[in-house]
N, C-alpha and C positions, 0 to 999 in steps of 0.2 A: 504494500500500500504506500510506503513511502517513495517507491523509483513514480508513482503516479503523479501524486501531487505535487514532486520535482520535475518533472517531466515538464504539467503546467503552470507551472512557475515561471521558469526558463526564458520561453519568448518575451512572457511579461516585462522579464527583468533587464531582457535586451533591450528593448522597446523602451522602457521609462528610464536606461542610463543614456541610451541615442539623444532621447528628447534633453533630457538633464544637459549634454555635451552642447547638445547643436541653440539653448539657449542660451548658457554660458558661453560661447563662442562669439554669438551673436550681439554682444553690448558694442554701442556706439565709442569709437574713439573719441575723448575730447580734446582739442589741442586749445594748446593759450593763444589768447589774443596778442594781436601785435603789439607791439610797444607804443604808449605814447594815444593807441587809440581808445576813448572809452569805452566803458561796458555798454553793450545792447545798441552800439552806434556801427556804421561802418563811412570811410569815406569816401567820398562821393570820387566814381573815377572820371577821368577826364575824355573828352571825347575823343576818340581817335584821331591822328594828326592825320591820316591819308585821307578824309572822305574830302569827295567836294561839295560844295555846296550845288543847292538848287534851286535857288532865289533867281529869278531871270536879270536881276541887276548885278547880283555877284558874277554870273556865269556871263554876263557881257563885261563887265570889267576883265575877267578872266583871258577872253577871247580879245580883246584890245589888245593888254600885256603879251597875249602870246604873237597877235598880228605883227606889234611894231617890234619884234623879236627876228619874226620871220625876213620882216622887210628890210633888214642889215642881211643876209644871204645876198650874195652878189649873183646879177642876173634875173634878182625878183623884182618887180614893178609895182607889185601891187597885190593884195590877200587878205581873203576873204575868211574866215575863223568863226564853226558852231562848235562849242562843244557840249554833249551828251555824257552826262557820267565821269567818269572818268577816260573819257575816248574825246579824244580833238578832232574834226573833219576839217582841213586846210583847201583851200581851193586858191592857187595861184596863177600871176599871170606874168609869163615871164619874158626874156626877150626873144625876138623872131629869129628863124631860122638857125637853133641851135638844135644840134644831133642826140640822136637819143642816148647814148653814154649821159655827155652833158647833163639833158635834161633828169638825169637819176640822179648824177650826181647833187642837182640842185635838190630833186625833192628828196635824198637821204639827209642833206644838210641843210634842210627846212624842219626835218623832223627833230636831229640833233638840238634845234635853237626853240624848235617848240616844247622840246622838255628840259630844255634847261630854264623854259622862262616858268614852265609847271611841273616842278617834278612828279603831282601826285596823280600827272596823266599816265594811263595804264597801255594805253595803244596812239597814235598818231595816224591818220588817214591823209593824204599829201594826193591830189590833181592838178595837174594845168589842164584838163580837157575842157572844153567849155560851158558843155552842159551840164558837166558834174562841179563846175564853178558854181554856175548859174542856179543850182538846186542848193548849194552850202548858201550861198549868200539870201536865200529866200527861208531858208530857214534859222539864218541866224540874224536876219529882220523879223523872223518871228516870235523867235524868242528874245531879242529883245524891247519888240511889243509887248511881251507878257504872255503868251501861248505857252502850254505846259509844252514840256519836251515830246511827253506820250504822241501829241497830234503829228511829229514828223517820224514816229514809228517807221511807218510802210517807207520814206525817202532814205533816211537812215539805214533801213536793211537792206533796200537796193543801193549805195552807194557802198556800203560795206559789200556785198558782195561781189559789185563791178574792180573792183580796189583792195588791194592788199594793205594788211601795216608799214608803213616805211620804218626801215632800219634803222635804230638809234643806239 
């Protein structure tokens, strides 16, 4: 009679030292507060230094800085600056009858001055073609009329896809 009621015993005992372990295992670490900060406070963290803004005044001040950056690249004449996010779309216009090497050269070293004048641009887009001029300058008369970015959605995705990042 006693190998029985050890028998049922047994699982039981397994079963409620499991639970025992896996509760006691289970308490929360507490670590100390920092120094210097009070209790039940934390402070406040700072906003990321890469975001841009998207205030349509900011992002045209933005696009100034970066135009009259551009416009010291020798062989530019003149450019035209939206930018989206953290993406620049440049559309320039440059002088005639230069070969195509040249004209790389120019829009890599369009790109080069347009992130120095912003470094927390993530991509640069560089045109001299005319209509993808003509589409950056319509949209960045529109946004700094005040038009949220979102409305040049569909321009912006076709201009991104006619156009590569220029090298920086």
């Amino acid at each position: 009679m006693f190998i029985k009621k050890t028998a049922l015993w047994g699982p039981f005992l397994v079963l409620a030292a499991c639970l025992f372990v896996s509760f006691a295992g289970c308490t929360a670490l507490k670590k100390p507060l920092p120094q210097g900060a009070p209790q039940g406070q934390m402070a406040p963290s700072p906003p990321p230094a890469d975001t841009m803004p998207s205030d349509p005044a900011e992002l045209k001040k933005i696009a100034e800085k970066i135009s009259a950056a551009v416009l010291k690249v020798p062989g530019v004449n003149a450019a035209t600056v939206a930018v989206a996010g953290t993406t620049a779309y440049v559309g320039i216009d440059q002088k005639a009858g230069l070969d195509k090497g040249e004209t790389e050269r120019i829009k890599s070293e369009v790109a080069v001055e347009a992130k120095k004048a912003e470094p927390r641009l993530s991509a640069v887009y560089v045109s001299s073609d005319p209509d993808v001029v003509t589409r950056i300058r319509r949209i960045a008369d529109g946004i700094a009329a005040g038009q949220p970015i979102s409305a040049f959605d569909s321009e912006l995705t076709e201009i991104t896809r006619r156009l590569r990042p220029a090298g920086y």
